[in-house]
MIDOSE-1310 file (N, C-alpha, C; in nm, 2 decimals, decimal comma, always signed):
residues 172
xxxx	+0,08/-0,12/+0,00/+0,00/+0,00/+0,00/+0,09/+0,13/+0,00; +0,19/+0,13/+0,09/+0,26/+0,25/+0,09/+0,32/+0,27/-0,10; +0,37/+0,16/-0,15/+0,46/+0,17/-0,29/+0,31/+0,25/-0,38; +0,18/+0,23/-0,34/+0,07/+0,27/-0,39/+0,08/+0,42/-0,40
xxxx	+0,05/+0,43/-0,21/+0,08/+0,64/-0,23/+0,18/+0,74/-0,28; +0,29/+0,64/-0,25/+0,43/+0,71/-0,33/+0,40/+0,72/-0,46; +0,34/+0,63/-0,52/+0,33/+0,63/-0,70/+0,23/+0,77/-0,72; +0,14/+0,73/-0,62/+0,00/+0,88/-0,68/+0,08/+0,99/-0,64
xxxx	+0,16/+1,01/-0,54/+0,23/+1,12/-0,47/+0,32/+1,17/-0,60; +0,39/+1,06/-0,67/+0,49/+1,10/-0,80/+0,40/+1,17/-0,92; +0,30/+1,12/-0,93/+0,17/+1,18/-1,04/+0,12/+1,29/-1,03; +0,08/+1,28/-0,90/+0,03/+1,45/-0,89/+0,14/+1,54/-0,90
xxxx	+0,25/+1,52/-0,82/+0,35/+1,59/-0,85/+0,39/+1,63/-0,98; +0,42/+1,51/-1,05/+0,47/+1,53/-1,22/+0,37/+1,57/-1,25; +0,24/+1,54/-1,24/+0,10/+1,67/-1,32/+0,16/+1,81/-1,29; +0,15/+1,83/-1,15/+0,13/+2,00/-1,14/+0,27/+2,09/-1,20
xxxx	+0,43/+1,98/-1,19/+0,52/+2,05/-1,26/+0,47/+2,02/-1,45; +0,44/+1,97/-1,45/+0,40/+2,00/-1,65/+0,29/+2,08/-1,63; +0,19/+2,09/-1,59/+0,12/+2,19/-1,59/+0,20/+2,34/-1,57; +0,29/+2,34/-1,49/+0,34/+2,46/-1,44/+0,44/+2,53/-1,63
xxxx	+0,48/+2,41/-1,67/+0,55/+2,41/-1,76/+0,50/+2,49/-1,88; +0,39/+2,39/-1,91/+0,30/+2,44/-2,05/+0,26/+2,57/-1,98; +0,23/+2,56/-1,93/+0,16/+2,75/-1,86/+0,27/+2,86/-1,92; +0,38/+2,79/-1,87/+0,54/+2,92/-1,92/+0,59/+2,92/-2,03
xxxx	+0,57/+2,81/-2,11/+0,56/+2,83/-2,31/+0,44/+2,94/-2,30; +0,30/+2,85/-2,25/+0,22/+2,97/-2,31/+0,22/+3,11/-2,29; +0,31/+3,13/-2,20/+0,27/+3,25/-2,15/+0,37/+3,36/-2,21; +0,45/+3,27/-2,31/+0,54/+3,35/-2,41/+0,50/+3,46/-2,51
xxxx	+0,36/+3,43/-2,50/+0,27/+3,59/-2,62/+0,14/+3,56/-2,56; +0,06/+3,67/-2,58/-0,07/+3,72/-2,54/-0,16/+3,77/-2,66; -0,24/+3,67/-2,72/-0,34/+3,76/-2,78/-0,41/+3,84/-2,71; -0,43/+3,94/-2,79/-0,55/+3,99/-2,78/-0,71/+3,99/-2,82
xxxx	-0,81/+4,07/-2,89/-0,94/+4,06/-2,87/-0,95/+4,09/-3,06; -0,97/+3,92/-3,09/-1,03/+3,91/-3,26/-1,12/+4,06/-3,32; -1,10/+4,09/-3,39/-1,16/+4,19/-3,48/-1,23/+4,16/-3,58; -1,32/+4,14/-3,62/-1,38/+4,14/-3,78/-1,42/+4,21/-3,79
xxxx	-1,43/+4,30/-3,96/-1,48/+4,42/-3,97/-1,57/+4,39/-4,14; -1,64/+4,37/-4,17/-1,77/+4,43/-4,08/-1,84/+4,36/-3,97; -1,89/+4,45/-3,90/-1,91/+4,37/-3,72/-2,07/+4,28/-3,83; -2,11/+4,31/-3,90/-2,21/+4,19/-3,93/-2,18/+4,16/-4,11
xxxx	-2,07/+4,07/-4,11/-2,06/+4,04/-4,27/-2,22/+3,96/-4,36; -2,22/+3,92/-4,45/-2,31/+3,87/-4,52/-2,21/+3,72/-4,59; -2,32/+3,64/-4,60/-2,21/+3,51/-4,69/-2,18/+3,56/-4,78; -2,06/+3,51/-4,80/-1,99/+3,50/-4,97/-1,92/+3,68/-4,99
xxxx	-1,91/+3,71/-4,87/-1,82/+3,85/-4,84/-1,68/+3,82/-4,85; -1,64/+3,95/-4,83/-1,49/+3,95/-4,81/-1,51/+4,04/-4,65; -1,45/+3,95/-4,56/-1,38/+4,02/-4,43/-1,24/+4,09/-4,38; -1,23/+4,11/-4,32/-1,14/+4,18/-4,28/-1,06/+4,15/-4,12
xxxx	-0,98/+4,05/-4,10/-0,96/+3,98/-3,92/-0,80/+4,06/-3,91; -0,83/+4,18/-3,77/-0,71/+4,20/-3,71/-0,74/+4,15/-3,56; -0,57/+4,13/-3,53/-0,54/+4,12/-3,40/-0,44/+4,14/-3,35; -0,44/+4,16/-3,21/-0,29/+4,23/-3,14/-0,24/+4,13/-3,06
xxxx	-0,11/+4,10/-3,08/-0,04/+4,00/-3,02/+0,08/+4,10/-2,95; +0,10/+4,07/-2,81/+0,19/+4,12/-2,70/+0,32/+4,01/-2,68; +0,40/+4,00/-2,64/+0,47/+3,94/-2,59/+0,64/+3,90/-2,69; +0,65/+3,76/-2,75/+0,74/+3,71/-2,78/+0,71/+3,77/-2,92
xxxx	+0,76/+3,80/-3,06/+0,74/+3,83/-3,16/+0,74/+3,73/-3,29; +0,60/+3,65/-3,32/+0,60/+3,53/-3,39/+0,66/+3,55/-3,47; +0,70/+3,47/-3,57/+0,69/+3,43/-3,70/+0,64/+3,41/-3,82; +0,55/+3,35/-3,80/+0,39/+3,34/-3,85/+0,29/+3,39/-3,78
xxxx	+0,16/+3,44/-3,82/+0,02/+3,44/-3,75/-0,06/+3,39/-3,88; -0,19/+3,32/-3,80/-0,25/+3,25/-3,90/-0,38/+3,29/-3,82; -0,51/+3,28/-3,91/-0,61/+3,29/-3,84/-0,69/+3,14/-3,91; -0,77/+3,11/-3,85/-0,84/+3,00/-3,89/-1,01/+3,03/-3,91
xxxx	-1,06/+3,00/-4,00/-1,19/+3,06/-4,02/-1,31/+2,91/-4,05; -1,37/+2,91/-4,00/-1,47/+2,78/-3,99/-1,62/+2,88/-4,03; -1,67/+2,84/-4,12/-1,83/+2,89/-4,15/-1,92/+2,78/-4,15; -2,04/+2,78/-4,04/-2,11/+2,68/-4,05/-2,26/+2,77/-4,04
xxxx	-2,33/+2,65/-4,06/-2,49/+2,66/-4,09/-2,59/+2,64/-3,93; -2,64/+2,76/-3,86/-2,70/+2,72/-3,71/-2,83/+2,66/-3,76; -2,84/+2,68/-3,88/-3,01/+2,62/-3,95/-3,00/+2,47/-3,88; -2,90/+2,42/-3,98/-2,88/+2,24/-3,99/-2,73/+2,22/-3,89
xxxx	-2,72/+2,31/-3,82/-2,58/+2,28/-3,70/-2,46/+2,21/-3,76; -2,42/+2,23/-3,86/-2,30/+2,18/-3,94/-2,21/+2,31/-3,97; -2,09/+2,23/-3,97/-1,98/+2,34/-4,00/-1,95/+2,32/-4,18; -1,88/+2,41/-4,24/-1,85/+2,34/-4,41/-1,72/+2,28/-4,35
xxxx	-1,63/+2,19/-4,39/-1,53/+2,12/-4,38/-1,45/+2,19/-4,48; -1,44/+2,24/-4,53/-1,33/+2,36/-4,65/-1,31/+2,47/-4,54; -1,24/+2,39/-4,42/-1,18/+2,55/-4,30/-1,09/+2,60/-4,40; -1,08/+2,77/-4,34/-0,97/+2,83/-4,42/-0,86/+2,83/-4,32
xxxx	-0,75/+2,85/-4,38/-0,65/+2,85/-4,28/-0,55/+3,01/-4,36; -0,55/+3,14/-4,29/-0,56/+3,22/-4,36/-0,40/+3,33/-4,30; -0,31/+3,34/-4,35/-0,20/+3,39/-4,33/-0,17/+3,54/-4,29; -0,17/+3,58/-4,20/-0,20/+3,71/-4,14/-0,08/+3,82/-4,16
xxxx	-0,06/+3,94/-4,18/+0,04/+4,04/-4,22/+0,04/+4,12/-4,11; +0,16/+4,20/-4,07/+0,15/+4,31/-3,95/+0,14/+4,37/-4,01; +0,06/+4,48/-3,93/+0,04/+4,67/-4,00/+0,13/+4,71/-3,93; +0,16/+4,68/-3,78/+0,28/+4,75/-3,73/+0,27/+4,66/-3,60
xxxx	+0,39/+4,75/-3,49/+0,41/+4,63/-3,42/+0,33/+4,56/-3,33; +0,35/+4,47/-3,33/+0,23/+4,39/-3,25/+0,08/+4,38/-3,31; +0,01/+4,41/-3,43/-0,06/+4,45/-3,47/-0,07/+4,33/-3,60; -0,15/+4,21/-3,63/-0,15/+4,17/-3,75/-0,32/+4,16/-3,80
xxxx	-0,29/+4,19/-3,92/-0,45/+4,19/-4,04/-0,45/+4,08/-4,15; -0,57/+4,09/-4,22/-0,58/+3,96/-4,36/-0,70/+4,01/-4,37; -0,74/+3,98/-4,46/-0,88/+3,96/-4,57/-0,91/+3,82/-4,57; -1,01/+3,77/-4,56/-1,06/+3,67/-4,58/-1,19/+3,66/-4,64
xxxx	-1,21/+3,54/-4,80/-1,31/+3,59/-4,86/-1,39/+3,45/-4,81; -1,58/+3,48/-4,82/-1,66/+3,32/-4,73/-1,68/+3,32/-4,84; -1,63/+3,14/-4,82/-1,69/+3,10/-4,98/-1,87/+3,06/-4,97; -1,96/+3,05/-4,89/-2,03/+3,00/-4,88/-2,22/+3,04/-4,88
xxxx	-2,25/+3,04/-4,94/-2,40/+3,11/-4,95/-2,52/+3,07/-4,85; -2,49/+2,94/-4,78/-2,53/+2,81/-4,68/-2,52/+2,91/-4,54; -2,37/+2,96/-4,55/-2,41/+3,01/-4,38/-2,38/+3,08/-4,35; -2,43/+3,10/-4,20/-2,49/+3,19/-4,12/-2,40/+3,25/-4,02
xxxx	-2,28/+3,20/-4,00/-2,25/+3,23/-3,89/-2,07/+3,18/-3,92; -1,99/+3,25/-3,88/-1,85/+3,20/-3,84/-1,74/+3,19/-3,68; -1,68/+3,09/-3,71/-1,55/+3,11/-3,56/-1,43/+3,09/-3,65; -1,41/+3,23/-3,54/-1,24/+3,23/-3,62/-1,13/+3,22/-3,48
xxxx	-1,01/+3,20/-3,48/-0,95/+3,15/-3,41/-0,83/+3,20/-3,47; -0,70/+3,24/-3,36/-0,56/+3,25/-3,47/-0,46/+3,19/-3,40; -0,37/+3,13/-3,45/-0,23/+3,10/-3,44/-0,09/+3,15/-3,45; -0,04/+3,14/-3,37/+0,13/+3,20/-3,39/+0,19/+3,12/-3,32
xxxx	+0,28/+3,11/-3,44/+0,42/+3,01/-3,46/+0,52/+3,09/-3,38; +0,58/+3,03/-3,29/+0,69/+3,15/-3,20/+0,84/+3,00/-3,16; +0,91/+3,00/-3,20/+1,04/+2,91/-3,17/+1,00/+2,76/-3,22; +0,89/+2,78/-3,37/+0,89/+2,62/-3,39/+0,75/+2,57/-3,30
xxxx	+0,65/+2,63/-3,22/+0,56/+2,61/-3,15/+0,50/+2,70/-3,18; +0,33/+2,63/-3,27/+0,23/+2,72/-3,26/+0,12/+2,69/-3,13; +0,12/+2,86/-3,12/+0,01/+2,88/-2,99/-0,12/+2,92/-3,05; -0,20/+2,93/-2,99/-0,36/+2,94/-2,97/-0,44/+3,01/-2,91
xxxx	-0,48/+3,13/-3,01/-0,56/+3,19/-2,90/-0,67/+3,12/-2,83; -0,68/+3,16/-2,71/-0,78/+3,10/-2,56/-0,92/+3,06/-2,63; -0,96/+3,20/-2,69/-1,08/+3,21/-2,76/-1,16/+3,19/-2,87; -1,23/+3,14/-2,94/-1,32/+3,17/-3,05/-1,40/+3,29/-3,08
xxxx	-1,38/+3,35/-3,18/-1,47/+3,47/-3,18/-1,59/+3,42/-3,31; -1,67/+3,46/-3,25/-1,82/+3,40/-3,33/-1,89/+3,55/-3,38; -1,89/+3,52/-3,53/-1,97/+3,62/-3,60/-2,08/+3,58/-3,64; -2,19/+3,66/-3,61/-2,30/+3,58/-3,67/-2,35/+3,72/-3,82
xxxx	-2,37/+3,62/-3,91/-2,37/+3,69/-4,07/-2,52/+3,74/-4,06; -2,50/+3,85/-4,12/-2,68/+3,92/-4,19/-2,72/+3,85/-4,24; -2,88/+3,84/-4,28/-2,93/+3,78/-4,39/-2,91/+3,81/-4,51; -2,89/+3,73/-4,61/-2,86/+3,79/-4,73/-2,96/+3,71/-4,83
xxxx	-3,08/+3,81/-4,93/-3,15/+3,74/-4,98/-3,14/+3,66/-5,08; -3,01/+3,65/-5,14/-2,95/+3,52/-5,20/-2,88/+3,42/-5,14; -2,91/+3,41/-5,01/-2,82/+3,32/-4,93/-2,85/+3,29/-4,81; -2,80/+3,22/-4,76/-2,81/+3,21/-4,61/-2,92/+3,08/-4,59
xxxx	-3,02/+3,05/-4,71/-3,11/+2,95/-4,70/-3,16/+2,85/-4,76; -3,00/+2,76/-4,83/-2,95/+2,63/-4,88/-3,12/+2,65/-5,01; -3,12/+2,78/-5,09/-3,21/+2,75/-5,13/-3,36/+2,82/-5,13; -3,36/+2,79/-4,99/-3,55/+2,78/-4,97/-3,52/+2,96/-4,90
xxxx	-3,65/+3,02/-4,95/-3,72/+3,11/-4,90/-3,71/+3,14/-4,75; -3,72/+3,23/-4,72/-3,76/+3,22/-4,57/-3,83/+3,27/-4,48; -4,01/+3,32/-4,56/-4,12/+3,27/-4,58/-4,25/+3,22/-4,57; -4,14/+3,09/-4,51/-4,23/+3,01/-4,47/-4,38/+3,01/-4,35
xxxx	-4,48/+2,94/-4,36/-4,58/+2,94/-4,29/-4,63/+2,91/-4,14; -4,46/+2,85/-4,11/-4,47/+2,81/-3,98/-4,54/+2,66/-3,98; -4,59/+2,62/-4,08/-4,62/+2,50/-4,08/-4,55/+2,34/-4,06; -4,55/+2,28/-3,97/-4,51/+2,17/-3,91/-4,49/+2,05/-4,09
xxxx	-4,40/+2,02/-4,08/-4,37/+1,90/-4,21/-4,36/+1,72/-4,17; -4,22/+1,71/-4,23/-4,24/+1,57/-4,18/-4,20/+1,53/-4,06; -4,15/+1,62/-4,00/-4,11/+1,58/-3,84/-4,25/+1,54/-3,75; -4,36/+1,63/-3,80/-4,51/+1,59/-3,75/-4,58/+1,45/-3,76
xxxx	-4,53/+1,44/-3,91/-4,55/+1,29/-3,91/-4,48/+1,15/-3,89; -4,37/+1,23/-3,82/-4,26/+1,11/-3,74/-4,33/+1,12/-3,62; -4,34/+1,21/-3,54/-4,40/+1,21/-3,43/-4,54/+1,11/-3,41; -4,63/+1,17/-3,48/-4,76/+1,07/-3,47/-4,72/+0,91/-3,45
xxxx	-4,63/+0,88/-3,55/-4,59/+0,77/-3,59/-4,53/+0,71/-3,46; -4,50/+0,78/-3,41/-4,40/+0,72/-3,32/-4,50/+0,72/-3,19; -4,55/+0,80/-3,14/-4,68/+0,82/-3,04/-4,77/+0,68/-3,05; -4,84/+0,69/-3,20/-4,91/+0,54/-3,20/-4,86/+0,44/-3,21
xxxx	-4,71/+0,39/-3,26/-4,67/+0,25/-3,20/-4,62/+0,28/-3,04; -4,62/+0,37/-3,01/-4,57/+0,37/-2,87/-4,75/+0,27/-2,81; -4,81/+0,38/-2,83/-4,99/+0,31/-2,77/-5,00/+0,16/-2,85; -4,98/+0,14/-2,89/-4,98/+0,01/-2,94/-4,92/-0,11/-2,89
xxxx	-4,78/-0,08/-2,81/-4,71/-0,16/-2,78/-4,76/-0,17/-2,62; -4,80/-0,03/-2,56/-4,88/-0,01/-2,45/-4,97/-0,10/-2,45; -5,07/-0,05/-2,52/-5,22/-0,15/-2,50/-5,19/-0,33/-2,49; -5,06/-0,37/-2,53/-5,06/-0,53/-2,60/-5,01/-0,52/-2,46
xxxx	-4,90/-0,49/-2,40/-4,87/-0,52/-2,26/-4,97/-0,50/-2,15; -5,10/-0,47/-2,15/-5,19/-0,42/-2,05/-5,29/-0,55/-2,09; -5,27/-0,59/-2,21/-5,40/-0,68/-2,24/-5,36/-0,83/-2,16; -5,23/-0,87/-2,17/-5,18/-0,97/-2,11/-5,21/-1,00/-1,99
């Protein structure tokens, strides 16, 4: 039992020194607070992502841009992965164009490469897109009547074999 505590006593220990560790890589730069401009883009725009990075002076900055659909809760899988320029110090920008007419909404995220190690900003910044009346609705109008479709008739369906399976167990 004692070789037992010593071992968990080595673990936690070796946890909280690598924890202590990765904390002092990360804490080698500091993003700052994502920008997109326009504060409400439209699909199939061109944006505009700056951000202010403090600390060690990367080498790269990259931003990462995911557009997904909150209609149908999917992301597109064509993430951009988009190469960022400084305006000045500490200060980097990019244009990014959405390819997408589908959706609604983006998270962008950035990266900087600093000694061979890319870091990660903390946060996601989430834009949610204007409506655009060529877009935004895989198609369909949006219009609609409020009217219940086939999910109504999955329900029923499923309600009456539920009473059906009911009633056979109660008859027994």
């Amino acid at each position: 039992m004692k070789n037992g505590k010593k071992y968990m006593l080595f673990v936690v220990l070796l946890s909280i020194f690598l924890v202590t560790i990765y904390s002092a890589v990360e804490a080698a730069v500091t993003f700052g607070e994502i920008n997109v401009s326009p504060p409400s883009p439209t699909a199939q725009s061109t944006i505009t992502i700056s951000i202010s990075i403090s600390g060690e002076t990367p080498s790269q900055v990259k931003v990462i841009v995911e557009e997904c659909n909150a209609r149908t809760g999917i992301c597109f899988s064509d993430v951009q992965n988009v190469s960022m320029s400084p305006i000045n110090t500490g200060n980097y920008q990019t244009s990014v164009a959405l390819r997408h007419a589908e959706a609604t909404y983006i998270n962008c995220t950035v990266i900087a490469k600093i000694n061979d190690t890319w870091a990660r900003s903390s946060t996601w910044k989430i834009v949610n897109l204007s409506e655009n009346p060529n877009g935004n609705g895989n198609g369909k109008d949006n219009n609609g009547n409020g009217t219940p479709g086939f999910e109504l008739v999955l329900v029923i369906i499923t309600i009456g074999l539920s009473l059906m399976v009911i009633g056979r167990k109660r008859g027994k």
